[in-house]
Structure formats: C-alpha cells, structure tokens
CHARMM-style PDB file with segment names, atoms N, HN, CA, C and O in Angstrom:
ATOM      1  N   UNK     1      37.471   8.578   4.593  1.00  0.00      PROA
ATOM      2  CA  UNK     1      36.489   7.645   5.108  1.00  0.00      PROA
ATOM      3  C   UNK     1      35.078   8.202   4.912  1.00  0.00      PROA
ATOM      4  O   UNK     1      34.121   7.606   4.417  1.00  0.00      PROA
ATOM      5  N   UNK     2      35.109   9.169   5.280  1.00  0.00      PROA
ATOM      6  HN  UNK     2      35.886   9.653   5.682  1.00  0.00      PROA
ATOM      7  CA  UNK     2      33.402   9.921   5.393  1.00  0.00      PROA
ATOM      8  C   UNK     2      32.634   9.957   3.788  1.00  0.00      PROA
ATOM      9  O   UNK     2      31.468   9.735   3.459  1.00  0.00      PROA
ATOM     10  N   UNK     3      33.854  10.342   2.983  1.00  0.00      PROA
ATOM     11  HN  UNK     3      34.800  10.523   3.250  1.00  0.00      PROA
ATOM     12  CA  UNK     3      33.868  10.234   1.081  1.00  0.00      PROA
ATOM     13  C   UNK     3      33.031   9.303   0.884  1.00  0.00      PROA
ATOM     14  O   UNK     3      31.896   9.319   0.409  1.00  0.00      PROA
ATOM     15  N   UNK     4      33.787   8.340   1.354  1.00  0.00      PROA
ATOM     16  HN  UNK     4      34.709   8.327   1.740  1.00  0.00      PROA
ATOM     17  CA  UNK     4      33.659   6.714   0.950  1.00  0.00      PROA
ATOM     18  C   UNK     4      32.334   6.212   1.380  1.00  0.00      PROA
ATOM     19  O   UNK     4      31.877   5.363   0.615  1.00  0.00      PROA
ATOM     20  N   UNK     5      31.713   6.462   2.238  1.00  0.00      PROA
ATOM     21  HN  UNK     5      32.085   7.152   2.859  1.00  0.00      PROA
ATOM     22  CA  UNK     5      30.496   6.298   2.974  1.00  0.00      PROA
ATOM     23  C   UNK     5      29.394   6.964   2.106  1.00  0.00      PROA
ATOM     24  O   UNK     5      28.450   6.307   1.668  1.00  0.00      PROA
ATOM     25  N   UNK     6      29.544   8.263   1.877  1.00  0.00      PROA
ATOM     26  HN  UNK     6      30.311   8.797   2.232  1.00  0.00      PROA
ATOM     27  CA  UNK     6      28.837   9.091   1.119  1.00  0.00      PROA
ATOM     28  C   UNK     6      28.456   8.556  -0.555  1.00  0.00      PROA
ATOM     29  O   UNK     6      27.417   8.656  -1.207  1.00  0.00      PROA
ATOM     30  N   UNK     7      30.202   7.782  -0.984  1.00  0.00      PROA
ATOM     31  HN  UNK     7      31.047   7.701  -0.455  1.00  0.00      PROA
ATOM     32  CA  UNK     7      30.009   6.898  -2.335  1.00  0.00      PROA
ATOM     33  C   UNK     7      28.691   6.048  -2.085  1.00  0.00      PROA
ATOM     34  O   UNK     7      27.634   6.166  -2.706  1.00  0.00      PROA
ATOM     35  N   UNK     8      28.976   5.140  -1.016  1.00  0.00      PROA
ATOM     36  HN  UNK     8      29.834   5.044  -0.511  1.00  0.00      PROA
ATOM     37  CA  UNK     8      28.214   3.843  -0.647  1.00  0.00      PROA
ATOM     38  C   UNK     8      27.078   4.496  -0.448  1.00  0.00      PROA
ATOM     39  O   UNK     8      26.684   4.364  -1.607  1.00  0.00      PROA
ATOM     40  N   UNK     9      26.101   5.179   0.137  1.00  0.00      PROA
ATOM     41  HN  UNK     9      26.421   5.287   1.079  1.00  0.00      PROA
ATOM     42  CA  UNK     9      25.106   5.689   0.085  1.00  0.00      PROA
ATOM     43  C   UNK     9      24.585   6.611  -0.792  1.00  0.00      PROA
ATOM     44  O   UNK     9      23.538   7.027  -0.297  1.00  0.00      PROA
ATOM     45  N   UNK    10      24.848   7.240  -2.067  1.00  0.00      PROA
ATOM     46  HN  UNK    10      25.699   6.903  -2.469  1.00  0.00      PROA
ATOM     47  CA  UNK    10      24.499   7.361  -3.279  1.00  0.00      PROA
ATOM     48  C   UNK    10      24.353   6.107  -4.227  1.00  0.00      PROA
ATOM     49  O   UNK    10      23.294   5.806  -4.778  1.00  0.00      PROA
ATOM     50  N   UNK    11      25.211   5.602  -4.320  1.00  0.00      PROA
ATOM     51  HN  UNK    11      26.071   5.847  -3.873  1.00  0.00      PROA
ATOM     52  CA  UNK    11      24.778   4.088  -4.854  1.00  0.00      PROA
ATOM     53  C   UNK    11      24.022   3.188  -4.437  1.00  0.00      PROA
ATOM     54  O   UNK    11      23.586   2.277  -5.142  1.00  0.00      PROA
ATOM     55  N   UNK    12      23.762   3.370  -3.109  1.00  0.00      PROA
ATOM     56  HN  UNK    12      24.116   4.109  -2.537  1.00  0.00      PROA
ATOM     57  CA  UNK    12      22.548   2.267  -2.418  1.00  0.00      PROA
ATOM     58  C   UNK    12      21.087   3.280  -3.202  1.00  0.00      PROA
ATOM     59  O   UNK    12      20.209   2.645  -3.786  1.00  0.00      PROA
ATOM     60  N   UNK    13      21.023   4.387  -3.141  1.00  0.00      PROA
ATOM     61  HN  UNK    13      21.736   4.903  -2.667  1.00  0.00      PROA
ATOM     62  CA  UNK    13      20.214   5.143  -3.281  1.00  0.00      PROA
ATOM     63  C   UNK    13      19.558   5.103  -4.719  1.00  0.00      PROA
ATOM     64  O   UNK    13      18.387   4.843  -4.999  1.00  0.00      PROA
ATOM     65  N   UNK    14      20.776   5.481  -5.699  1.00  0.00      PROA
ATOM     66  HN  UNK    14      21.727   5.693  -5.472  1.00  0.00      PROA
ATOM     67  CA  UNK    14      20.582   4.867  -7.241  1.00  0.00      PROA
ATOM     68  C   UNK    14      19.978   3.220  -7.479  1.00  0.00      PROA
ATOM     69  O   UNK    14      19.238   3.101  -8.455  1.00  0.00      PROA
ATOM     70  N   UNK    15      20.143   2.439  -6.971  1.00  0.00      PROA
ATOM     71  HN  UNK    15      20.745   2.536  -6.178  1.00  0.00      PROA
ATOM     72  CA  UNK    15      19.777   1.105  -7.072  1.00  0.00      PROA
ATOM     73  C   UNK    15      18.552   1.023  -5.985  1.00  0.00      PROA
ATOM     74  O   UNK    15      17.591   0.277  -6.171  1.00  0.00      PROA
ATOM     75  N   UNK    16      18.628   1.516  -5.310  1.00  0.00      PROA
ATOM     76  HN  UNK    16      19.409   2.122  -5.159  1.00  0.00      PROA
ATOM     77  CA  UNK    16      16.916   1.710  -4.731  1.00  0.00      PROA
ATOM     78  C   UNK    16      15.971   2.300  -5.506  1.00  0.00      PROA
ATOM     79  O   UNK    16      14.842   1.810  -5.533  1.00  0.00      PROA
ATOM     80  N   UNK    17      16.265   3.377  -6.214  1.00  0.00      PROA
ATOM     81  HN  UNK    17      17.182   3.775  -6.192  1.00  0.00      PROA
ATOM     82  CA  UNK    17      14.938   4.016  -7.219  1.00  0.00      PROA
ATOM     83  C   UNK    17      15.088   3.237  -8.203  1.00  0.00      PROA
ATOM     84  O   UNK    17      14.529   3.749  -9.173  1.00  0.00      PROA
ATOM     85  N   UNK    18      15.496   2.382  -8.431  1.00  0.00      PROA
ATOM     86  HN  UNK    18      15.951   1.967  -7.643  1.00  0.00      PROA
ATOM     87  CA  UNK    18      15.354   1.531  -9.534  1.00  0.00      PROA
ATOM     88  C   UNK    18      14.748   0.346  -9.285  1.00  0.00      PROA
ATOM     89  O   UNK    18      14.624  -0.442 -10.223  1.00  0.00      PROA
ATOM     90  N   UNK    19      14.162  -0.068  -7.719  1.00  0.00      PROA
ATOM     91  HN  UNK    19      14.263   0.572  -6.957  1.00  0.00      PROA
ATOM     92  CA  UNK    19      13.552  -1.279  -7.553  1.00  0.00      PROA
ATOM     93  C   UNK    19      12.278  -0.793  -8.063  1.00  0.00      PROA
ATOM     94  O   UNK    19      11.874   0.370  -8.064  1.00  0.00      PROA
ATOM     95  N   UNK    20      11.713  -1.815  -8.485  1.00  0.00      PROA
ATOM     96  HN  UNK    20      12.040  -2.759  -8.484  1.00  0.00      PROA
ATOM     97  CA  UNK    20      10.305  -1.992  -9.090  1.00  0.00      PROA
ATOM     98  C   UNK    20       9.660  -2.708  -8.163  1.00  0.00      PROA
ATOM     99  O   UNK    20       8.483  -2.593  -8.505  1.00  0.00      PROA
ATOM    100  N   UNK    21       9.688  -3.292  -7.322  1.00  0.00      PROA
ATOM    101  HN  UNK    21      10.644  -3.385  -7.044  1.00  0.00      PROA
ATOM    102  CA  UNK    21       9.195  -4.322  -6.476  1.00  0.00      PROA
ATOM    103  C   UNK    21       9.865  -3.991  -5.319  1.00  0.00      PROA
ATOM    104  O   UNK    21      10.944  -4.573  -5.197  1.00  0.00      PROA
ATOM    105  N   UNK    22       9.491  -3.068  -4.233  1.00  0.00      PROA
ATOM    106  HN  UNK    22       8.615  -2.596  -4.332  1.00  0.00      PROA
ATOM    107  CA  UNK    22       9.993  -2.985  -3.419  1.00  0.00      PROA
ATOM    108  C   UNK    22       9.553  -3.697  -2.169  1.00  0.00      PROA
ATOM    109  O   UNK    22       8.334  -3.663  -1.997  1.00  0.00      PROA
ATOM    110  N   UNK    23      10.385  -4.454  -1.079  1.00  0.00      PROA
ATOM    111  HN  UNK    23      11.375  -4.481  -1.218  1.00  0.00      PROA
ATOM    112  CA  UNK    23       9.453  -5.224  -0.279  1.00  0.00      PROA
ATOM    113  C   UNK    23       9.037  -4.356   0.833  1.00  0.00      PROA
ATOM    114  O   UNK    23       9.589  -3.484   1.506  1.00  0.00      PROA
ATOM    115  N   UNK    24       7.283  -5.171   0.773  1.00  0.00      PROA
ATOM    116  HN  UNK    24       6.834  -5.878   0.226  1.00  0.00      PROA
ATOM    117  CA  UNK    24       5.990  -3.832   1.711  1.00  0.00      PROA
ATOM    118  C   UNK    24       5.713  -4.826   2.901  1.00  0.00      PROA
ATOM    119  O   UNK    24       5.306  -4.395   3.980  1.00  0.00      PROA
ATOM    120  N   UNK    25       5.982  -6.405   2.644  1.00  0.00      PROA
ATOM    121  HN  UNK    25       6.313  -6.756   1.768  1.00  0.00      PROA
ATOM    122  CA  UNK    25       5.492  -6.792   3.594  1.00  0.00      PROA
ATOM    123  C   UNK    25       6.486  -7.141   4.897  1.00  0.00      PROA
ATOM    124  O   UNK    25       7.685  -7.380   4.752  1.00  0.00      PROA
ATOM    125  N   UNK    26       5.801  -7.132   6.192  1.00  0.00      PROA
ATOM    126  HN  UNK    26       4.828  -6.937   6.310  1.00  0.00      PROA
ATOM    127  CA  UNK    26       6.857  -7.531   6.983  1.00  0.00      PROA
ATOM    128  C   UNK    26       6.269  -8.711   7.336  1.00  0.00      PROA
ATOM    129  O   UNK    26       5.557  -9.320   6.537  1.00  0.00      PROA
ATOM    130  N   UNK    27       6.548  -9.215   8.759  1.00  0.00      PROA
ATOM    131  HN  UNK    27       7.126  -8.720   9.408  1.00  0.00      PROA
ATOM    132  CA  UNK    27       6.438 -10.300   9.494  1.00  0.00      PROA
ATOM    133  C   UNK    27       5.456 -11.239   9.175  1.00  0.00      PROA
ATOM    134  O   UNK    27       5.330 -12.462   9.233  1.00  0.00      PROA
ATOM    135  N   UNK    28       4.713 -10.142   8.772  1.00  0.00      PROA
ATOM    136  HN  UNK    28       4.816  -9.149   8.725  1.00  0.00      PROA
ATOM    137  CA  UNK    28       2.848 -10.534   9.325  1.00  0.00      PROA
ATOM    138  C   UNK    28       2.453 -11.251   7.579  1.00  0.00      PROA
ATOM    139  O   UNK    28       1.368 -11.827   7.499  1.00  0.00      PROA
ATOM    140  N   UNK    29       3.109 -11.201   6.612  1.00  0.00      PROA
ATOM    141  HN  UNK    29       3.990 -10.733   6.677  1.00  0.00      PROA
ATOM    142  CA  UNK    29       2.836 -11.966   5.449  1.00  0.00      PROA
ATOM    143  C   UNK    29       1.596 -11.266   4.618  1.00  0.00      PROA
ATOM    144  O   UNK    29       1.295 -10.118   4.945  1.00  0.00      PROA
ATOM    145  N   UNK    30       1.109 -11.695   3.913  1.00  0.00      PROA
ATOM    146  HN  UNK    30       1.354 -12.627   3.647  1.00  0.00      PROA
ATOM    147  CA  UNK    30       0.212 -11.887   3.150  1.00  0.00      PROA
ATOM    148  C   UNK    30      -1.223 -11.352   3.261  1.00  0.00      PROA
ATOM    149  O   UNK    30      -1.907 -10.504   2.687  1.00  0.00      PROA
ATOM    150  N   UNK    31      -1.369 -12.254   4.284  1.00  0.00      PROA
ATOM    151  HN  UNK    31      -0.813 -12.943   4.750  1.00  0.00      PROA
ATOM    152  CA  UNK    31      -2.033 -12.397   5.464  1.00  0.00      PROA
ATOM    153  C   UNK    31      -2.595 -11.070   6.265  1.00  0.00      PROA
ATOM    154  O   UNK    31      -3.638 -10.451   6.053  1.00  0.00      PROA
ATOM    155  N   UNK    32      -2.033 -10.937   6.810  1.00  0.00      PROA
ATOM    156  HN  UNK    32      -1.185 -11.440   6.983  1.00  0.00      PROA
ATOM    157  CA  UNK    32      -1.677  -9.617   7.442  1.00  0.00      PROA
ATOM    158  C   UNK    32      -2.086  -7.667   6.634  1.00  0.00      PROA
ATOM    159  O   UNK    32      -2.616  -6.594   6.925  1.00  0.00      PROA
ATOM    160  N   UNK    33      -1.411  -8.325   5.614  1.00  0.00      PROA
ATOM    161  HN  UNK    33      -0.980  -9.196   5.378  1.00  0.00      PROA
ATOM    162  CA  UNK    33      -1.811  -6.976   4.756  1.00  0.00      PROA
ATOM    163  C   UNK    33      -2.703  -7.108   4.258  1.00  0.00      PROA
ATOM    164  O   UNK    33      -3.085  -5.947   4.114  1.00  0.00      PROA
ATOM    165  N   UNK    34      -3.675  -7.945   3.678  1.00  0.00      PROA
ATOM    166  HN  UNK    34      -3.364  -8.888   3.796  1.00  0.00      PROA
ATOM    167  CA  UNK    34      -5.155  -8.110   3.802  1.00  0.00      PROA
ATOM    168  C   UNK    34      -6.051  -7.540   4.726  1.00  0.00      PROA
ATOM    169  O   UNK    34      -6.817  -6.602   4.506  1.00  0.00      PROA
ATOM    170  N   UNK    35      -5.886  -8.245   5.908  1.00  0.00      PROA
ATOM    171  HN  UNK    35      -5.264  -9.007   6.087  1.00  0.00      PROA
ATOM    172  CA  UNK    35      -6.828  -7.487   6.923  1.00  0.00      PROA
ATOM    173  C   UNK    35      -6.082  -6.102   7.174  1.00  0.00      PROA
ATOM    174  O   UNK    35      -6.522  -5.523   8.168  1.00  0.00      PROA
ATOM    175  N   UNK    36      -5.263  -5.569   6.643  1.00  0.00      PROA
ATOM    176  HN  UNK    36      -4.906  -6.040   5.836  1.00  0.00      PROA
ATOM    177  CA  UNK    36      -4.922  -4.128   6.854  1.00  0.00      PROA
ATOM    178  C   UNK    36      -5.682  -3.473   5.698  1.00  0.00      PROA
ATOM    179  O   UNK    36      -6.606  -2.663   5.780  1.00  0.00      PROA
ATOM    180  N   UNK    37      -5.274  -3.838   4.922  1.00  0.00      PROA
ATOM    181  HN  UNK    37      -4.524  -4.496   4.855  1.00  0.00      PROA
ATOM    182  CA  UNK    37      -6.156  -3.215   3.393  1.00  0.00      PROA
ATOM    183  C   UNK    37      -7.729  -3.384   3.437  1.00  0.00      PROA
ATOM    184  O   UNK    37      -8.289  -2.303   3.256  1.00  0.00      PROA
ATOM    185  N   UNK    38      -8.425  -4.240   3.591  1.00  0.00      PROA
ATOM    186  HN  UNK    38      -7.970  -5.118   3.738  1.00  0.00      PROA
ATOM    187  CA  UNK    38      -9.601  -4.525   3.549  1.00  0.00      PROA
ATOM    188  C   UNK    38     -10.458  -2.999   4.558  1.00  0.00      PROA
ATOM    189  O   UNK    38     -11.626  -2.681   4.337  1.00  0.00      PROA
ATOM    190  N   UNK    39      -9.794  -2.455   5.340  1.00  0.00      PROA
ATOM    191  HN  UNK    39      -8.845  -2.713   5.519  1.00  0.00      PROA
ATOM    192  CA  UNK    39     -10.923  -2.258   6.173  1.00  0.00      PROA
ATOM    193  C   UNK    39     -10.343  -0.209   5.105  1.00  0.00      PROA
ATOM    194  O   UNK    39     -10.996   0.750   5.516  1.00  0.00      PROA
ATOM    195  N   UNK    40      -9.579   0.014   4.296  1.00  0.00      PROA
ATOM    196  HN  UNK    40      -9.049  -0.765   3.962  1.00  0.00      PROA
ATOM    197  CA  UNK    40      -9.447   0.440   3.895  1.00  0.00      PROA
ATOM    198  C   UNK    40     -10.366   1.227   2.804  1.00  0.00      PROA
ATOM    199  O   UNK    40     -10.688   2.394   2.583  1.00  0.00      PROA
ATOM    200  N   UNK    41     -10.638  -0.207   2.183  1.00  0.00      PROA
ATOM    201  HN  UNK    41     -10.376  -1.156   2.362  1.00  0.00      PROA
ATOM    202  CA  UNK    41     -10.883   0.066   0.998  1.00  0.00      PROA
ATOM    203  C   UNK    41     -12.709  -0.089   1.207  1.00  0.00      PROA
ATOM    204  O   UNK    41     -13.593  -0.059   0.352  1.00  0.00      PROA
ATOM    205  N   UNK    42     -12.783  -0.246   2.582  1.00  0.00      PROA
ATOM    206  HN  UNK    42     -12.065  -0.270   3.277  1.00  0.00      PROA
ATOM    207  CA  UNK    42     -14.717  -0.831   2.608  1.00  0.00      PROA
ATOM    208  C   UNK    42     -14.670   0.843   2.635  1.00  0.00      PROA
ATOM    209  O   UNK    42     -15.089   1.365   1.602  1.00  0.00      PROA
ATOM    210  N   UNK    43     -14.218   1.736   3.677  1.00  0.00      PROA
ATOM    211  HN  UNK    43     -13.877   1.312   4.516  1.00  0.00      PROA
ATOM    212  CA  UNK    43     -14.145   3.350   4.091  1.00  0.00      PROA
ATOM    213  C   UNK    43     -14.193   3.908   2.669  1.00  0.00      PROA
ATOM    214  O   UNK    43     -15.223   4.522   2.391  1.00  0.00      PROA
ATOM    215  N   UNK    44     -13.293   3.806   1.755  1.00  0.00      PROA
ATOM    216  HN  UNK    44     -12.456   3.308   1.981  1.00  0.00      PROA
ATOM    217  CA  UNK    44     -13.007   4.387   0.301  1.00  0.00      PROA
ATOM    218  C   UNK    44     -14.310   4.366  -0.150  1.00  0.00      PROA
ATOM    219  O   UNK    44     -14.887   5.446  -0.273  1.00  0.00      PROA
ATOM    220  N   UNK    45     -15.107   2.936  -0.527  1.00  0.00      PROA
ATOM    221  HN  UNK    45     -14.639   2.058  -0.427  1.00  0.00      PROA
ATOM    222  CA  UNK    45     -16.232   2.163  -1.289  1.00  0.00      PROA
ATOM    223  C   UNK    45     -17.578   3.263  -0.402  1.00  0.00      PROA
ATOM    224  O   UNK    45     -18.531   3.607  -1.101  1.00  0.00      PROA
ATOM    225  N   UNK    46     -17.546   3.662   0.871  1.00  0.00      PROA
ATOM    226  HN  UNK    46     -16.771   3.383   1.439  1.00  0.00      PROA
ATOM    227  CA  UNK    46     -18.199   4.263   1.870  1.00  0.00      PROA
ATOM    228  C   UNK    46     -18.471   5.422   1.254  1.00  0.00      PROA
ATOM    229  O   UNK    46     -19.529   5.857   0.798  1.00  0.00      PROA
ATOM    230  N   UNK    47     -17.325   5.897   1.297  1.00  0.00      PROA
ATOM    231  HN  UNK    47     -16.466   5.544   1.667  1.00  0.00      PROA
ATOM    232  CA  UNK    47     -17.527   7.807   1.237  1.00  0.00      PROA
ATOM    233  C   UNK    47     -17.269   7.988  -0.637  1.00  0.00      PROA
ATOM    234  O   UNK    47     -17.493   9.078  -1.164  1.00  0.00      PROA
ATOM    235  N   UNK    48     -16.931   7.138  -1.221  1.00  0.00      PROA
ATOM    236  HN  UNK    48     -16.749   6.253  -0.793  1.00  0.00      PROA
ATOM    237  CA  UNK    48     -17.450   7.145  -2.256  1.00  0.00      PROA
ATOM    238  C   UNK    48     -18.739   7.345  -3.025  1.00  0.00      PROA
ATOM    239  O   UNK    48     -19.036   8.125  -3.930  1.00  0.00      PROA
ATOM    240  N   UNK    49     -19.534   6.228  -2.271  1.00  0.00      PROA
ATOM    241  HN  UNK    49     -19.292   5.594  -1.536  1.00  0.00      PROA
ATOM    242  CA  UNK    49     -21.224   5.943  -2.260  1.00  0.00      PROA
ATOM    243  C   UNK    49     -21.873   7.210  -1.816  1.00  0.00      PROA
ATOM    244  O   UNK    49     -22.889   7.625  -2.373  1.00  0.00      PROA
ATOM    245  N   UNK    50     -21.131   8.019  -0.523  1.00  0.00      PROA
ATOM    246  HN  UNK    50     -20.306   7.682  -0.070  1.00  0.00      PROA
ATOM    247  CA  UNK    50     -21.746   8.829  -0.300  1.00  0.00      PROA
ATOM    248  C   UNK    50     -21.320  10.209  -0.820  1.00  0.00      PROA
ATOM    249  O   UNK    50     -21.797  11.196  -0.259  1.00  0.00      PROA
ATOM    250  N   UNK    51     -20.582  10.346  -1.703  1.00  0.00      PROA
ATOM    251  HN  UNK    51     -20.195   9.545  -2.159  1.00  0.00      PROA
ATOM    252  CA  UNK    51     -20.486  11.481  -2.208  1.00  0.00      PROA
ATOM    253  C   UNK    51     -21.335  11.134  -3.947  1.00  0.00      PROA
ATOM    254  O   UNK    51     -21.912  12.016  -4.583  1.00  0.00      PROA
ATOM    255  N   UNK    52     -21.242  10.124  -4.267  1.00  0.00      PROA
ATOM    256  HN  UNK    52     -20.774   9.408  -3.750  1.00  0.00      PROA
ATOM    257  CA  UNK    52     -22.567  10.127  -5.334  1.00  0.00      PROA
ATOM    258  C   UNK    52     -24.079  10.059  -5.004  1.00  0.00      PROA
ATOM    259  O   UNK    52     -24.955   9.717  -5.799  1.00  0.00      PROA
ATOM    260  N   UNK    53     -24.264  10.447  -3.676  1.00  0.00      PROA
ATOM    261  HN  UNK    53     -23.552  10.725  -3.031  1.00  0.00      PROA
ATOM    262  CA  UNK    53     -25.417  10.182  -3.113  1.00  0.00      PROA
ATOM    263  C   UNK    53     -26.499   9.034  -3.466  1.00  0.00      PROA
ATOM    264  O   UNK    53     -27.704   9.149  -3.690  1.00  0.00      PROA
ATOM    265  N   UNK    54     -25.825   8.102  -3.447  1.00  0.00      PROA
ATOM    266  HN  UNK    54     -24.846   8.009  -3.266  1.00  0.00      PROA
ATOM    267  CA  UNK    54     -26.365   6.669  -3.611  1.00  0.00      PROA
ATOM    268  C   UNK    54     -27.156   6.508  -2.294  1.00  0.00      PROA
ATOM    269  O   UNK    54     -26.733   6.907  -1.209  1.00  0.00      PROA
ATOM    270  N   UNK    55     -28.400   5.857  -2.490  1.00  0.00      PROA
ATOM    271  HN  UNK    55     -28.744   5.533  -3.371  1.00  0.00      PROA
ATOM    272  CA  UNK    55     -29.300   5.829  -1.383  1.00  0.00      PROA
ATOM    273  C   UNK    55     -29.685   4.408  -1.189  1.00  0.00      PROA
ATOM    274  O   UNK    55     -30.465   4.056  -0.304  1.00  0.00      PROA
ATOM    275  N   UNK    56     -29.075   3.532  -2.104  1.00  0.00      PROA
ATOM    276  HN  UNK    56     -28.441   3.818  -2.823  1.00  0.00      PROA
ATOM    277  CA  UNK    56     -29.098   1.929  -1.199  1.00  0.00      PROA
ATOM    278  C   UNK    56     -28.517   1.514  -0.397  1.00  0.00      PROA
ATOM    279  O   UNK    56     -27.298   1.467  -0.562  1.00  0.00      PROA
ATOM    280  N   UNK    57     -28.950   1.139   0.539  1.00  0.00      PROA
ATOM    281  HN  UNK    57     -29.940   1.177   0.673  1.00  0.00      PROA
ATOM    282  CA  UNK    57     -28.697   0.652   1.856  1.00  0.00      PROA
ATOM    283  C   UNK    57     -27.270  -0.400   1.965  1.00  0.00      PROA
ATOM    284  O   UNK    57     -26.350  -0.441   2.782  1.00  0.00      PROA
ATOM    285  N   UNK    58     -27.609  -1.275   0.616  1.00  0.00      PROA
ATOM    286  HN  UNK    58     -28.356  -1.241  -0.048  1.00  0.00      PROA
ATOM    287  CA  UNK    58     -26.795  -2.735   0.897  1.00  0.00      PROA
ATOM    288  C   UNK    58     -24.971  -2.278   0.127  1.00  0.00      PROA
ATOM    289  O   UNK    58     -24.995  -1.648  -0.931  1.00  0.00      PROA
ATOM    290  N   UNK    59     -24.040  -2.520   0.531  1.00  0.00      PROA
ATOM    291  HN  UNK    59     -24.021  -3.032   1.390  1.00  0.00      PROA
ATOM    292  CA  UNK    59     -22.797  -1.577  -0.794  1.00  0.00      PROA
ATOM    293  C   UNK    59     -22.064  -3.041  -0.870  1.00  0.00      PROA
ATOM    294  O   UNK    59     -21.848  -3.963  -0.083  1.00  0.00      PROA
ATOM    295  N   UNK    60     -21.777  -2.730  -2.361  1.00  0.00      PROA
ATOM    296  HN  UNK    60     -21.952  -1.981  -3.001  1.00  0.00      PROA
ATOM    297  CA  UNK    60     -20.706  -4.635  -1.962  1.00  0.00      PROA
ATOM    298  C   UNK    60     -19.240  -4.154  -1.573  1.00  0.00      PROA
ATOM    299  O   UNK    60     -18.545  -3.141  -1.658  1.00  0.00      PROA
ATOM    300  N   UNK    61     -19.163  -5.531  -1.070  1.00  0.00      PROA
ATOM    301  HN  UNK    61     -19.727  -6.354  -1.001  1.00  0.00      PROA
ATOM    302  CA  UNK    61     -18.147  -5.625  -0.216  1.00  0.00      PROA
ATOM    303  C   UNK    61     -16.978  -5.623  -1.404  1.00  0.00      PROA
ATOM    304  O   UNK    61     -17.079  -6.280  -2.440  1.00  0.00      PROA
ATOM    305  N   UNK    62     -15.625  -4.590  -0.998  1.00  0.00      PROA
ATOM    306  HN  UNK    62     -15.544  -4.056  -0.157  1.00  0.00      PROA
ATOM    307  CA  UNK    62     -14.571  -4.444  -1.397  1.00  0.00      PROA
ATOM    308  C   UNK    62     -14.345  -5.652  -2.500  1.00  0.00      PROA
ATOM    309  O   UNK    62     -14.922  -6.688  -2.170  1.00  0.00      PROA
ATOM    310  N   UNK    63     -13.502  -5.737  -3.944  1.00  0.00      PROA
ATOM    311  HN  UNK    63     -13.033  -4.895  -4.213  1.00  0.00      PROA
ATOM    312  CA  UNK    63     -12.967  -6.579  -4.341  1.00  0.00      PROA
ATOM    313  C   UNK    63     -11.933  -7.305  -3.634  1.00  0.00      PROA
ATOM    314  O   UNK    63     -11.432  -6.446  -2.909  1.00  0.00      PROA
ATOM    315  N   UNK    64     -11.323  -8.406  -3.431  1.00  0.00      PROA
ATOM    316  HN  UNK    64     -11.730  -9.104  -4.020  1.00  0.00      PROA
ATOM    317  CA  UNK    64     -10.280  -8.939  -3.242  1.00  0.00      PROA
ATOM    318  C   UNK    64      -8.978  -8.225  -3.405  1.00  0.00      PROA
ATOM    319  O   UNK    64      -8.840  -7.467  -4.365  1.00  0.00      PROA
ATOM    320  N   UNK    65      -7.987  -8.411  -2.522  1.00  0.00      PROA
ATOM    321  HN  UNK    65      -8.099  -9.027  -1.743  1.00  0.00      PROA
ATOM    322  CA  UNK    65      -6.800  -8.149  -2.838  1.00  0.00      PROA
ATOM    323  C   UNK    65      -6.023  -8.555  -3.484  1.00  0.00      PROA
ATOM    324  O   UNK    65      -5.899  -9.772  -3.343  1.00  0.00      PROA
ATOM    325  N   UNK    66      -5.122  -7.947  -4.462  1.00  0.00      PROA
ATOM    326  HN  UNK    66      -5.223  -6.958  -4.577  1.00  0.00      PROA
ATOM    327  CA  UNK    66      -4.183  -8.811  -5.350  1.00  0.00      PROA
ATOM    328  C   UNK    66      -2.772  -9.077  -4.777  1.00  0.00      PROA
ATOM    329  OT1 UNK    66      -1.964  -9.752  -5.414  1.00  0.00      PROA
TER     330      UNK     66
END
C-alpha cells in the first residue's frame, strides 16, 4: 500500500513539472490579482527611479497587467 502511494505521488509530481500554465489564481479572479500586483510593481518602478537617481518628481504609473 505505502509503494503504491509513493507510485501515485511521483507521477502526480512528473505531470506537475510539466504544467506550463499552472493555476495562480484563486477565488478573488482576475480582479483581485491586479490590485495585488499593481501596488508591486509602482514599489519596483520606485526604487528603481531611485537607484538611477532620477530627480523628477512625476514617475508613470506601472504598465497594465497582462
């Protein structure tokens, strides 16, 4: 029995590294991972700017999410 289990979970495992598309979203949709990402990527665009010591005030706002 324990074998057999061990089969079944090497093979779940093999066919998992092989997804290409693995699913990221839960409940919250689309939607959801937007306003999670967004406030991400303004911080990134942030300390980016400020490690090239860019001295304009105004920074654009993040691209869109795909």
């Amino acid at each position: 029995m324990f074998n057999f289990l061990q089969d079944v979970q090497k093979k779940a495992q093999v066919i998992q590294k092989q997804n290409t598309a693995p699913h990221v979203l839960s409940h919250g949709g689309y939607k959801y991972l937007e306003q999670k990402l967004m406030p991400e990527k303004t911080k990134k665009k942030l300390e980016e700017a400020a490690q090239s010591g860019s001295t304009e005030a105004v920074i654009d706002p993040p691209s869109p999410i795909r």
